[in-house]
C-alpha positions as MATLAB code, in Angstrom:
seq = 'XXXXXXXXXXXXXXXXXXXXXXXXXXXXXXXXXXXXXXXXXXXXXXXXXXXXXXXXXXXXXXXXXXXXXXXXXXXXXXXXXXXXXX';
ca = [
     -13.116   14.461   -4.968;
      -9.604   13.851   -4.233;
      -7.097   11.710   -4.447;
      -7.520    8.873   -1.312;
     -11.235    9.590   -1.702;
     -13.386    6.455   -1.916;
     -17.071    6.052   -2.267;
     -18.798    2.416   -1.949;
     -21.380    1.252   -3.609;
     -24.397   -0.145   -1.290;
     -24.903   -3.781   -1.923;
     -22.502   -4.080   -4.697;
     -18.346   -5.298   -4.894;
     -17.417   -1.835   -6.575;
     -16.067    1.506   -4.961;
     -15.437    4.758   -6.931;
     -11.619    5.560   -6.499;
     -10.273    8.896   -6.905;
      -6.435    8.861   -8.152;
      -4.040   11.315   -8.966;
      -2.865   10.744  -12.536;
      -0.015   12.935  -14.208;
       2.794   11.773  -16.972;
       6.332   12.623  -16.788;
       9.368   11.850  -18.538;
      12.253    9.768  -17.230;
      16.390   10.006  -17.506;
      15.740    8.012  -20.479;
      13.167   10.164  -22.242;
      10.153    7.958  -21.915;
       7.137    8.927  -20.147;
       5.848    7.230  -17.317;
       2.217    7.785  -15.991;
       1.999    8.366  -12.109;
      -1.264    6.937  -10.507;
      -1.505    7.716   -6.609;
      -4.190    7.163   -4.191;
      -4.469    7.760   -0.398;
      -0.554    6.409    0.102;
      -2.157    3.602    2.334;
      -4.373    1.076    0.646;
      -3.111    2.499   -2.188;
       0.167    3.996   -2.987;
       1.862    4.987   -6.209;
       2.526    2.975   -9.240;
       3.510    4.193  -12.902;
       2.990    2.955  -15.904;
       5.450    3.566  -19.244;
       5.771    3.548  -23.000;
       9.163    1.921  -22.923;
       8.521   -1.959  -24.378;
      11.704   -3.108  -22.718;
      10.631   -2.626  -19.391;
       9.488   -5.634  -18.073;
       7.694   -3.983  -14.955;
       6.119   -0.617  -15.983;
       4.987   -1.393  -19.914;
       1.789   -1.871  -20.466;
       0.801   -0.624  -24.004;
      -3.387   -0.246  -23.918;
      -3.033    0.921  -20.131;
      -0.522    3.266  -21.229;
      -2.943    4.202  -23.997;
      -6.194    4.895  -21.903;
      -4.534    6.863  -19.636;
      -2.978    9.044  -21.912;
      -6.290    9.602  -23.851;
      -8.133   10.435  -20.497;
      -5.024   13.146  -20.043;
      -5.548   14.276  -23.372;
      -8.752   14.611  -22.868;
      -8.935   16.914  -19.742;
      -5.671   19.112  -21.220;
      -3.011   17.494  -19.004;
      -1.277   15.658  -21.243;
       2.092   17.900  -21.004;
       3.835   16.795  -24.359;
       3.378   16.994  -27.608;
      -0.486   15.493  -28.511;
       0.404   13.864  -32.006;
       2.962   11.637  -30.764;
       0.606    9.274  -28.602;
       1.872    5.897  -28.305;
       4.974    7.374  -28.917;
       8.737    8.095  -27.136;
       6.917   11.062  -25.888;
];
């Protein structure tokens, strides 16, 4: 699969999605987690590890995605920080 690919399910409300997920760091040094789909149902949104922002924080999302980097090897920065500035 790739990302904008989309599979239903026959007779059931659920699809299989596939996204493109990567982290990088911002001006600020906090990372931010792209997510990006087929840039028409579904675009791009990030989510970060910096507890002021109001719009991008989300700690356990944040989290999960970072472990499911982690755990394919593309989790570019250093693996002990986790939750982290990193």
């Amino acid at each position: 699969m790739k990302p904008g690919d989309v599979r239903s399910f026959q007779g059931k409300k659920a699809i299989v999605a596939a996204f493109g997920i990567w982290a990088a760091k911002d001006r600020t040094d906090y990372t931010h987690i792209h997510i990006t789909g087929d840039n028409k149902n579904f675009k791009h949104v990030t989510v970060c590890n910096n507890p002021r922002s109001k719009k991008r924080y989300n700690r356990v999302l944040f989290r999960d995605l970072q472990r499911l980097l982690i755990a394919y090897d593309k989790w570019p920065y250093d693996k002990g920080a986790r939750d982290a500035k990193s």
